[in-house]
C-alpha positions in Angstrom: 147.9 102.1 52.7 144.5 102.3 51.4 144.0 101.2 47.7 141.0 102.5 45.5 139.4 100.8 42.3 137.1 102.0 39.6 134.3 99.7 39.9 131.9 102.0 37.3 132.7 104.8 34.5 129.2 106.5 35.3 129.2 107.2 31.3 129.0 103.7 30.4 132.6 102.9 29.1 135.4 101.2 31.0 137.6 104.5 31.5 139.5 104.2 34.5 138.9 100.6 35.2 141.4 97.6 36.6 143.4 99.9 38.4 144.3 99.5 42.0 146.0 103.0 43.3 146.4 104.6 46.5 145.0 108.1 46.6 148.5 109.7 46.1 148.5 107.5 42.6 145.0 108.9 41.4 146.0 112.1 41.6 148.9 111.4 39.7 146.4 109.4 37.3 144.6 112.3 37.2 147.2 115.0 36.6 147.8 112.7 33.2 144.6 112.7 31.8 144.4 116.1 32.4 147.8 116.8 30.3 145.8 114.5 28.3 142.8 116.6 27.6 144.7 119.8 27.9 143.4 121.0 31.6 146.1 123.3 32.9 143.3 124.7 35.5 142.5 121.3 36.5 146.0 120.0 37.0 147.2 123.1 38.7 144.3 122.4 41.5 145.6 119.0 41.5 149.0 119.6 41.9 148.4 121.7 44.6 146.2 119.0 46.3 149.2 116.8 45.7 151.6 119.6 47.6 149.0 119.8 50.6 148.4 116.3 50.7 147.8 116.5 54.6 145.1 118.7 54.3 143.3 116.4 51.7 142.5 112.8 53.3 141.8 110.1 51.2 138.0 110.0 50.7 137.8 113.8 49.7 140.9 112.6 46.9 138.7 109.8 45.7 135.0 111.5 46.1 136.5 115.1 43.7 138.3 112.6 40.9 134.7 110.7 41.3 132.8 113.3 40.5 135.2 115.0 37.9 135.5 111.9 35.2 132.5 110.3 36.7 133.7 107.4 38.2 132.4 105.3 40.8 135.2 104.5 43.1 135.2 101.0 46.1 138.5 100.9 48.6 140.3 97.4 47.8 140.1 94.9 50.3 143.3 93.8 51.7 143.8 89.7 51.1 
């Protein structure tokens, strides 16, 4: 299973950083810092990218949380 790491926060901070997750865990990263900020629209798309995982592959996970909280995302290498 393919792991993903924040390796930039585009803004200039650290958010989102030292964290290896598979995609299935950055959406459930995500779904908390929307409940976070208060983003029902934003979770309720989530959540129903969670429910249809099969029709979201990884990258396109990874690439809409990305863009979203301006991230810059690298896949792990396995050791």
């Amino acid at each position: 299973m393919n792991k993903y790491r924040v390796v930039r926060d585009l803004q200039g901070g650290s958010f989102g950083m030292d964290r290896d997750y598979t995609a299935d865990e950055w959406i459930e990263q995500a779904r908390e810092w929307c409940e976070a900020d208060d983003n029902t629209d934003l979770d309720n798309y989530l959540e129903r990218m969670q429910k249809n995982r099969g029709d979201f592959p990884d990258k396109e996970v990874i690439d809409f949380i990305a863009d979203i909280w301006q991230l810059e995302f690298e896949q792990v290498k396995e050791k």
